[in-house]
N, C-alpha and C positions, 0 to 999 in steps of 0.2 A: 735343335739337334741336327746335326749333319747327317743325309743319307750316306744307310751304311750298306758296305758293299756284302753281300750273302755270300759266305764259303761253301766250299761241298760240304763240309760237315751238316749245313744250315739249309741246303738243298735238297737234303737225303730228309728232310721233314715230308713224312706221306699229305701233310694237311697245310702245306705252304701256300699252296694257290687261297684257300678259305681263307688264311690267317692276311694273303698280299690281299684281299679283297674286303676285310675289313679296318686294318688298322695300315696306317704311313710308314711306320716303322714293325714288321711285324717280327714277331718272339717266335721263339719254337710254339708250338701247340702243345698245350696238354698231351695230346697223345705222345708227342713225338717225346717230352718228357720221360714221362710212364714207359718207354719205351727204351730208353737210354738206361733207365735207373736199372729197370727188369733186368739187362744188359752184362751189367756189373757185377748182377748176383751179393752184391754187399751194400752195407747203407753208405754216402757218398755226401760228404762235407761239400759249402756252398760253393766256395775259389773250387774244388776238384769236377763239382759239377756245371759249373760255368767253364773251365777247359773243356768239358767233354761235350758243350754242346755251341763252342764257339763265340760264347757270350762279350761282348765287346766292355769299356770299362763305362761308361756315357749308358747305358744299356743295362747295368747290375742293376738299379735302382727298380726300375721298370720290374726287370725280372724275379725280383723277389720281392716285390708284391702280388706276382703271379703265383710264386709259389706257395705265399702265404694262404691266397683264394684256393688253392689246391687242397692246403693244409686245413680247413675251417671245412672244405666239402668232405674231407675224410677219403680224398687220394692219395695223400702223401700222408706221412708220420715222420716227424722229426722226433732223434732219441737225445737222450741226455750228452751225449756229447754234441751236440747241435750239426749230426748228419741225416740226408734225409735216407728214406726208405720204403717200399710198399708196403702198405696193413697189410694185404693179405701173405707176402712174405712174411711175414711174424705173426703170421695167424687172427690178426683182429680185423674186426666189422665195423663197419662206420654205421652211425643210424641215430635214430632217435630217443630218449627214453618218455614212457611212459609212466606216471605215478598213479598209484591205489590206496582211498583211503584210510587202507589199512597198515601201510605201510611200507610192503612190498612194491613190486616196479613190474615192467617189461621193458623190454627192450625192443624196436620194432627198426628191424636192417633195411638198408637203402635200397639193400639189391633183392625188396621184395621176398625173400627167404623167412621163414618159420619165426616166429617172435620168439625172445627169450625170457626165463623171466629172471629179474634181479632180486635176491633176496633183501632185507630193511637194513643190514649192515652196507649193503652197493649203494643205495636208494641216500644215505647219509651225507655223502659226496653232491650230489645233483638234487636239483630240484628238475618237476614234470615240465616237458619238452626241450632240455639240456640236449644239445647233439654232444655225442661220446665215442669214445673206440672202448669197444670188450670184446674180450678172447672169451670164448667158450669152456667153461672147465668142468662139463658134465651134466647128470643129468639129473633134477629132482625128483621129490619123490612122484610126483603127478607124470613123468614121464616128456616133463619138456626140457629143452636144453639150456641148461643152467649158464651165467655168464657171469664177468667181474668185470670190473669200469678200467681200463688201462688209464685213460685221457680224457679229461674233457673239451671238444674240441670247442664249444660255444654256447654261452650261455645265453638261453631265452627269455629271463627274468629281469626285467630293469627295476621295474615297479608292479609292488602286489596289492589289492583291496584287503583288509582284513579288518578282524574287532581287535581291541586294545585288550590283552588280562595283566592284569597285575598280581604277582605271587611274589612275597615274602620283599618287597621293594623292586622287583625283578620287572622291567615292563615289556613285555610280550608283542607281538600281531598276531593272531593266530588267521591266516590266511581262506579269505571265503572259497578259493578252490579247493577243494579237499583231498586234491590230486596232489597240491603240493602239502607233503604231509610233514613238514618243519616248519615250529614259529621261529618267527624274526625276531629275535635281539635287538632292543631299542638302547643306547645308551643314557643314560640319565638325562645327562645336558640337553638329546632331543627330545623327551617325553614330557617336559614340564607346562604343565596346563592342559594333559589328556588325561580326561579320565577313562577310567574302566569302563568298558562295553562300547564305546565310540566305535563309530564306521569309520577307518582310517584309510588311507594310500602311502605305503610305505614306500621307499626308493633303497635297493638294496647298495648297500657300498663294501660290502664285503660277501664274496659267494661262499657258501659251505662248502667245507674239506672233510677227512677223516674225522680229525678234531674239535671242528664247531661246527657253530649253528650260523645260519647265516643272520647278518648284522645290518642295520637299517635307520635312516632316520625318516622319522614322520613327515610326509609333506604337503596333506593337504585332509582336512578333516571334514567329513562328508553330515553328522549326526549320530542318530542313534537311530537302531533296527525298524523302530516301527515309526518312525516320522513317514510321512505320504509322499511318494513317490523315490524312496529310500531303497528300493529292490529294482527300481532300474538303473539308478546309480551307481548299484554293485557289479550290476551285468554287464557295461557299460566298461569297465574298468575290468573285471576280471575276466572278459572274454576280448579285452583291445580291442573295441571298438572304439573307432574313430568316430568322436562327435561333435568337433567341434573344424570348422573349415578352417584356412591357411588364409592369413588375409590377403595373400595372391587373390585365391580366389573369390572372395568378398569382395574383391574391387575390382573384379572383371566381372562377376555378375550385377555387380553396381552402376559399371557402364554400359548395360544392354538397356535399350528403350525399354518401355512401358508397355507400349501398343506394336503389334505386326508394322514394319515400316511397309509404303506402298513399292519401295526401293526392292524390297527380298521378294515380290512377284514374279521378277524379271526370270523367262527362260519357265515358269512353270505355267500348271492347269491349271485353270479358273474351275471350281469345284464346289462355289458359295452358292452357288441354285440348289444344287443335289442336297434333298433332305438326310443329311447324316446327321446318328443322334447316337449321344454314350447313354448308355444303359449299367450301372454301377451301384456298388453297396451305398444306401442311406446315408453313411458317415465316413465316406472315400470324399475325401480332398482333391487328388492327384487323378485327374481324367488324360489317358494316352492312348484309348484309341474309340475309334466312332464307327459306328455301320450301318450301310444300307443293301437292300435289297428289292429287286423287281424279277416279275417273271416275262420270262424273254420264250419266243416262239417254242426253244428246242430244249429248254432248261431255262436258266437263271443267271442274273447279274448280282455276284456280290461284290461291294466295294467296305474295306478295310481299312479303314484311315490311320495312321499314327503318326503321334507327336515328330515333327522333324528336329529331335533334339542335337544331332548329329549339326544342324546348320548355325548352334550358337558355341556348343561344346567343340571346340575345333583339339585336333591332337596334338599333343604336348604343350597344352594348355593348363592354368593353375590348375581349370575349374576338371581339367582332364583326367591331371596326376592323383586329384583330390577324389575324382568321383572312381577310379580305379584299385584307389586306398580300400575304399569302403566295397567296390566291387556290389553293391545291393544297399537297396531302402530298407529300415529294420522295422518291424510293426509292433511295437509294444502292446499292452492294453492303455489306451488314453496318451499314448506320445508312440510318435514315428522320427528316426534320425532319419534322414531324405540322404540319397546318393548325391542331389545336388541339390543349390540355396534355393533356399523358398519361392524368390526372385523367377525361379525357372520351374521347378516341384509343383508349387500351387498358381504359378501366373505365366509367363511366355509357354511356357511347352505343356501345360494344362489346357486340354479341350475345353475351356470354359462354353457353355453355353453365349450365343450370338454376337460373339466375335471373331476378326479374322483372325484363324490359326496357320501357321505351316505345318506341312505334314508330308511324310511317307506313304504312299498310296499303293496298296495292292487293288487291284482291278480283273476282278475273277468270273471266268465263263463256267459255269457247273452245268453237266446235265443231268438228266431226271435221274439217271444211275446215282446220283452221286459223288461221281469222278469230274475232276477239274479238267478241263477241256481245253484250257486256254486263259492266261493270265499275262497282265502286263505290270511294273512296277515305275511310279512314276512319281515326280516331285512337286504340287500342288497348292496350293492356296484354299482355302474352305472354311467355314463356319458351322458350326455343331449349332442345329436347329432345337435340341432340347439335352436338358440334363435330365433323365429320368432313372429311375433304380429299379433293379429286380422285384420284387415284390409289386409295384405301383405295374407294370406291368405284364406282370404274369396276371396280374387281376382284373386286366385288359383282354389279353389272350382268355383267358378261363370262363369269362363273363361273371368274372365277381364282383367288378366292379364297372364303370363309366369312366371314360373320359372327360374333366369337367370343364377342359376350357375349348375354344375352337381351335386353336394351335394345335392341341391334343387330339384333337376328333381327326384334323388333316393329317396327323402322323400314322392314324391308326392302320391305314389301309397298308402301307409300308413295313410295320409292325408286323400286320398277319401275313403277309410275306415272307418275310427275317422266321415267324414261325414255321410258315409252310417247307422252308428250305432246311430247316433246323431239320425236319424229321425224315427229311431225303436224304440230309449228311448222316444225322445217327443210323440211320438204317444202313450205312454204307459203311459207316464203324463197326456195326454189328455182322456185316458179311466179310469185311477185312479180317476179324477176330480180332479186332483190340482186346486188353483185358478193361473192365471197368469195375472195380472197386469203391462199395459205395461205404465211406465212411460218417461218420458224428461230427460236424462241426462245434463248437461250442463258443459263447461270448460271455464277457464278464458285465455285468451291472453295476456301477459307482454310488455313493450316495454322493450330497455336497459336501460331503469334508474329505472327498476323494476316497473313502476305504469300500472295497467290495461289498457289498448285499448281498449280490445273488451268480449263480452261473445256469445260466440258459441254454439249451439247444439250437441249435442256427441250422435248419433245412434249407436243401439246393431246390429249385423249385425250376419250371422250363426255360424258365430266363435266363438263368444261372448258366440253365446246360449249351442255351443258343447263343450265348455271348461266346460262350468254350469252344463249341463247335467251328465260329466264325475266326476265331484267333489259332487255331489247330492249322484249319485255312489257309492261312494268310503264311504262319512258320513255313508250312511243308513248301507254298512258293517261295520259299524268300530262300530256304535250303537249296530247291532243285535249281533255281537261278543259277546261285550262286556255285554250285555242281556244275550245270552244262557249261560255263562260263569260267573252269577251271581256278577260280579264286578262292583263297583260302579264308576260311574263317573260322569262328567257334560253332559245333555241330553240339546239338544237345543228345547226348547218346545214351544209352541205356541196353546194358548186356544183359542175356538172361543168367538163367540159375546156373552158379559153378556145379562141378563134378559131385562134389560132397555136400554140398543143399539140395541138390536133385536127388541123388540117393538117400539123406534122410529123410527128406517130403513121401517120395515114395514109398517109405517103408513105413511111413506115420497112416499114411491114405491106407494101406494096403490092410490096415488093422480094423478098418471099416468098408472093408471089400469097395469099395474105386480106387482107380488107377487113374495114372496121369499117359497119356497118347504122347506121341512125337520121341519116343525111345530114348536116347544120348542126348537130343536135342531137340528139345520139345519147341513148338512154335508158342507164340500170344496166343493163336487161334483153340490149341490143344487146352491154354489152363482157361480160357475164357467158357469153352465146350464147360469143360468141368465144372466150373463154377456156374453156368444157367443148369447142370444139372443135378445140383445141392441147395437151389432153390426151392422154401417150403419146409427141410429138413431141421430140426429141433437144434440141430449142431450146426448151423451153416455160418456162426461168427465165431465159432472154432474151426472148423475149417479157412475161410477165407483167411483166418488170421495169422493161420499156418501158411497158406500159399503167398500171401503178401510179403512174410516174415524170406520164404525161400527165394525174392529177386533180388538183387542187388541195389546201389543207388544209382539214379542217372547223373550224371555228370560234363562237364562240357568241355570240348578236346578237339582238335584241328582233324584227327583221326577219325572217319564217316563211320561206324562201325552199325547202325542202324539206330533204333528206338524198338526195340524189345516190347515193354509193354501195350503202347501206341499201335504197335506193327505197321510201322514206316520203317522204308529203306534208310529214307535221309529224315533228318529234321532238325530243326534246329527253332532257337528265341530270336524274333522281330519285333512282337507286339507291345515290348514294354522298357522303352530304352531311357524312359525318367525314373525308372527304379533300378534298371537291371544294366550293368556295364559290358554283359555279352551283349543284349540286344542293340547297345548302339556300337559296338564294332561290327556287328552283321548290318548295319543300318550303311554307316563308312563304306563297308567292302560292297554293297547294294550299288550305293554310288560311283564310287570309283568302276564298278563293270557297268555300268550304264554311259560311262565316259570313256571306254575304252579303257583305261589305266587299272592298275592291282594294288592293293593296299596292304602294308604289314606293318602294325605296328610294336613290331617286335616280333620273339619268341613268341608265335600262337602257344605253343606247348605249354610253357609256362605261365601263360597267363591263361589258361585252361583252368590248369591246374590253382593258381590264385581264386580263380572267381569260382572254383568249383568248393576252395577252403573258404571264402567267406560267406559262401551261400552254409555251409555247415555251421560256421561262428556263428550267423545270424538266427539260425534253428535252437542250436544252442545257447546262446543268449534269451529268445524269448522260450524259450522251454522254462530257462531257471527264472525268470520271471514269474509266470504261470504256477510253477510249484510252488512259489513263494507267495502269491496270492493266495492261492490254493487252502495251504499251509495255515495263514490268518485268518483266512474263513471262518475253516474249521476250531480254530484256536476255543472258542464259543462252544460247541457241539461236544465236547467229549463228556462220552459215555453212553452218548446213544447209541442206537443199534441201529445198522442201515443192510438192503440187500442190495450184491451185485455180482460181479461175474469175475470171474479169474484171468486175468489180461496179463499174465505172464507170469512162469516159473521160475525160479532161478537157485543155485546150490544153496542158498540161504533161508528161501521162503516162497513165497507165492503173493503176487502184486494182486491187490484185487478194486475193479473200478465198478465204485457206484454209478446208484440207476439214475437216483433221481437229481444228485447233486455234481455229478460229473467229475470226481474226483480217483484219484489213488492212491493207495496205501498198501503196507507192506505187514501181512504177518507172517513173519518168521517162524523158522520152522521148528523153534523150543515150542512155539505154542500151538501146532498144529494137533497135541498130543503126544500123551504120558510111553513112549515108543520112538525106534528110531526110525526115520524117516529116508529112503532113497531115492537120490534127483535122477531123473531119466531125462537126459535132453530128447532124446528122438523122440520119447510118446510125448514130450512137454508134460510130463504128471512128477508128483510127488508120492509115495509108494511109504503104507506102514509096513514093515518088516513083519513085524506079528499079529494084526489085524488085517492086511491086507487094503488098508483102506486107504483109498486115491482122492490125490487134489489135481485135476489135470484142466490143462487151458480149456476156457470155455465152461467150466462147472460153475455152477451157482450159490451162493455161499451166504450166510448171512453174517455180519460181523460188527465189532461194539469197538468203537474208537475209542483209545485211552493214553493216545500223544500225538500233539501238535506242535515239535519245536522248530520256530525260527530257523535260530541259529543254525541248524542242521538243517533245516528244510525236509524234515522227514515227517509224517504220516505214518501211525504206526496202529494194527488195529488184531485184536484176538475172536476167535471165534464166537459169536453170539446166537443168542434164542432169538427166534422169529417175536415179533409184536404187530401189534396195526400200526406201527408209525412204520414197521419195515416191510411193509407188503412188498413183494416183487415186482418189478415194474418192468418197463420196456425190454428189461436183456439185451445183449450185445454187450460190445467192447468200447463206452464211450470215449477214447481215444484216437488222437491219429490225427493226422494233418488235413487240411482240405485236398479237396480231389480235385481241384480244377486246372488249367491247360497252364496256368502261371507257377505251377510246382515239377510240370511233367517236363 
């Protein structure tokens, strides 16, 4: 293409210099588009809108595929006669839909605005996460604003997981997301040799309209429900996760050595004297980072090691593109999809014990306050002196146990160091006012033919908490670094309570005479107060679950906005860049400010926002996992009677999770009694209308299991009579994620 010469038309662009500064040949910008259109007051055919903004003929091409990226984001609308024009001119909203299933929708706008919902007749059209334009046409009867689908601007469904039904010769998918609540239409010719109830993967070839159902051929046959390891197969596929590498990438981690070359030393510390040792779950594979500790005159030395994954994963590399897809490691029960190949996951960027590793080196001065004094970040050579796990160590610390070999006995004095420092830092958490939320972990037990046995309790124990402490560490240097040093990167942030969670918290508290401090804006330090002083209290896993329920999520964003719960200014993920694709962009922009130079590997914002949706997928994905275990456990058990606690209300019912077996179920509120029943979100309770009697979070219940389906993944349980198999047992809310620094 010939450079073309810019007219004033094309000069009077407000965003000319951005657009000459990234592309050779630059186009009007979006804006100045949007700006032209607005202009005209009318919608404006493609030849009238290429006059109006100068468009050369060498050049059309170009430009309407800009406008077509325009059209897919839901800033332009092209109408039936193929002119374009502003949605908000004609009144529609670009945004998402959401499916329920029930059948119904919402609709969730780009510009952050009030959700809408779609009645089952809108919901016809689209399947869940379809981008759409809807005009608003009122209000329903719950009093939210009603909408209608104008367009669909893009469809998010290529291919769905579902089972096979066959009705009356008719062969179905009925799709295991429930959200999308239309089965797939198989045609004859693709359905031959599927039977009924198969795990299938449909590929859609026709999207639904007003008129049909959407149409599909079968393309890949998974089994049947209960074959072993059949529920992560589903999760796998109907939450897109990516599992399977690019053989780009398989053959670039095919060409990395075996062993640390003596070659990659060059330029770093020598750090293979210093006894560093990873400390990690029993059944963790993937070691990324190592610590040591000594006490020094005026305080202490901790050093931070972490995997230098960043020195094999280089940027816009296969193994790059691949581990940014996945954006995080997934942890199933009994299988992990790894952000990167095994090759790098469980061998080069694995602390194995007593070999040479590279690494990332935080190098931290603490004093007895607890306050970092002085930190350096540095690029290293080292050998991890021991693999040992939490448990095997706290039983060192505790004196429950002995160390039994001499290796072990020379580590130990370093050990109670790493402890002695642990309770200087918590004590320094505890005067910062972080909040600390202490929840239930739980683990599943396998037999050998792979089917669950049992679900067990999994306690944090000091080791646990001094690994957290030391990794908390290491983030807040690797933030403020990278703050004083004006470099951008992903910040892990965490805002507190909105305006309208603050106000129902408070008015829930205030029904048990406490109050929340800190007025409009309450500090971490204000809900932390509160919480040491509902310690002891009969209700204290009704409350916490209530203040847990009032923060938001944290999230990860080039925007420093603080850490809320934490109560750090700045913070940000360093310590885990073989599972996590923020830590090794923070690892990248480490180095690059240690070299004088700045790193961007694009849009920070968007890939915030990426890696803050797969860390959700990932959540989500192993949740339906877990229910689905869950789910087959219980399959066995119905009819018994078990006690537990009321772990959530909802217009429908009351969730309630047992004591002893870790589980939850839903009974519905046909059966809570002969009476009608009213949902109070603020107190969280259920209210009889003519008995007055309450089911509110946190009450203690006893109840008799009488459905465990699959297919639905539901747990379903009615009120029961106490017996001695259902004695009451521990209380609380056995639910909830772990609490440690790798979720914060």
């Amino acid at each position: 293409m010939s450079i073309i010469s810019l007219s004033a038309i094309r000069r009077r662009d407000p965003y000319l210099e951005r657009e000459q500064q990234r592309y050779e040949q630059p186009l009007p910008s979006r804006e100045y588009v949007l700006q032209v259109l607005g202009e005209q007051g009318r919608p404006v055919a493609f030849d009238a809108l290429r006059g109006l903004l100068d468009i050369q003929g060498e050049e059309s091409g170009a430009f309407l595929r800009r406008l077509r990226a325009m059209e897919r984001e839901g800033q332009l609308l092209r109408n039936r006669k193929e002119c374009y024009l502003l949605p908000q001119r004609a009144s529609l909203i670009p945004g998402r839909v959401e499916g329920h299933p029930d059948g119904y929708g919402f609709f969730v706008p780009d510009d952050g605005s009030e959700d809408l919902s779609l009645e089952a007749r809108q919901m016809s059209k689209v399947l869940h996460r379809d981008r759409a334009l809807v005009r608003v046409v009122g209000i329903d009867r719950r009093g939210r604003r009603e909408g209608v689908i104008v367009e669909v601007l893009e469809r998010a469904n290529s291919r769905v997981v579902g089972r096979v039904l066959v009705e009356h010769g008719i062969t179905l998918v009925v799709p295991e997301d429930r959200r999308i609540n239309q089965d797939i239409l198989v045609a004859p010719e693709e359905a031959t040799g599927v039977r009924a109830g198969a795990v299938v993967t449909v590929e859609i070839i026709e999207q639904p309209d007003r008129h049909t159902k959407p149409i599909g051929r079968i393309v890949e046959v998974l089994g049947n429900y209960a074959d072993p390891g059949m529920e992560i197969e589903i999760a796998l596929r109907k939450h897109a996760l990516p599992f399977e590498f690019s053989p780009a990438a398989l053959a670039e981690a095919a060409s990395l050595p075996e062993l640390v070359a003596p070659a990659s030393w060059q330029g770093r510390v020598d750090l293979r004297s210093l006894p560093l040792v990873t400390i990690d779950g029993a059944t963790a594979k993937d070691f990324d980072d190592a610590v040591f500790a000594e006490r020094q005159q005026h305080g202490w030395r901790l050093v931070v090691a972490i995997a230098d994954v960043s020195h094999y994963v280089q940027p816009a590399s296969a193994l790059d593109r691949d581990a940014q897809e996945r954006g995080n490691s997934v942890y199933f029960p009994r299988r992990v999809i790894p952000m990167l190949p095994e090759k790098l996951s469980n061998g080069l960027c694995s602390l194995n014990p007593e070999v040479d590793r590279l690494a990332m080196v935080c190098d931290m001065t603490i004093d007895d306050s607890g306050e970092i004094s002085g930190y350096r970040f540095e690029e290293a050579v080292f050998r991890s002196h021991a693999r040992l796990t939490y448990d095997q160590v706290w039983g060192w610390l505790s004196h429950a146990s002995e160390p039994q070999s001499d290796a072990h006995r020379r580590l130990l004095p370093h050990l109670q160091a790493l402890y002695a420092l642990y309770q200087v830092l918590a004590s320094a958490r505890g005067k910062r006012g972080a909040i600390d939320f202490e929840t239930i972990e739980t683990m599943m037990l396998f037999n050998d033919q792979g089917k669950i046995e049992n679900i067990v309790p999994v306690f944090r124990n000091d080791a646990h908490r001094l690994i957290e402490e030391c990794m908390l560490a290491a983030n807040v240097c690797a933030s403020n670094f990278l703050q004083v040093r004006k470099q951008a990167c992903l910040y892990r942030i965490h805002e507190g309570p909105t305006a309208e969670k603050l106000d129902a918290l408070r008015k829930f508290l205030g029904e048990f005479g406490l109050a929340l401090g800190g007025g409009d804006e309450p500090s971490a330090r204000d809900y932390a107060e509160l919480l040491a002083s509902i310690q002891g209290r009969p209700d204290v896993q009704l409350l916490q679950t209530v203040m847990l329920r009032s923060l938001r999520q944290a999230v990860y964003s080039p925007d420093n906005v603080g850490h809320f719960g934490l109560a750090y200014e700045h913070y940000t993920h360093f310590t885990s860049p073989i599972r996590r694709y923020p830590d090794l962009l923070v690892h990248r922009s480490i180095k690059a400010a240690l070299a004088g130079r700045s790193y961007t590997p694009g849009k920070w914002q968007e890939i915030g926002v990426h890696c803050s949706l797969t860390e959700r997928r990932a959540d989500e994905a192993t949740r339906d996992v877990s229910n689905w275990l869950k789910c087959y456990y219980m399959r066995e058990r119905i009819g018994e009677t078990f006690a537990g606690t009321i772990a959530a209300v909802v217009p429908f019912g009351i969730f309630v999770a047992l004591d002893e077996v870790y589980v939850e179920g839903l009974v519905h509120v046909s059966e809570l009694g002969d009476e009608y029943f009213q949902f109070d979100a603020t107190r969280h309770q259920m209210l009889g209308e003519r008995s007055g009697k309450r089911h509110r979070l946190g009450d203690r219940l006893v109840v008799r299991l009488v459905r465990a389906d699959l297919e639905t993944g539901r747990i379903d349980f009615v009120p029961g009579e106490p017996s001695p198999a259902a004695a009451p047992g521990a209380g609380g809310t056995p639910s909830g994620k772990p609490g440690g620094a790798a979720r914060r």
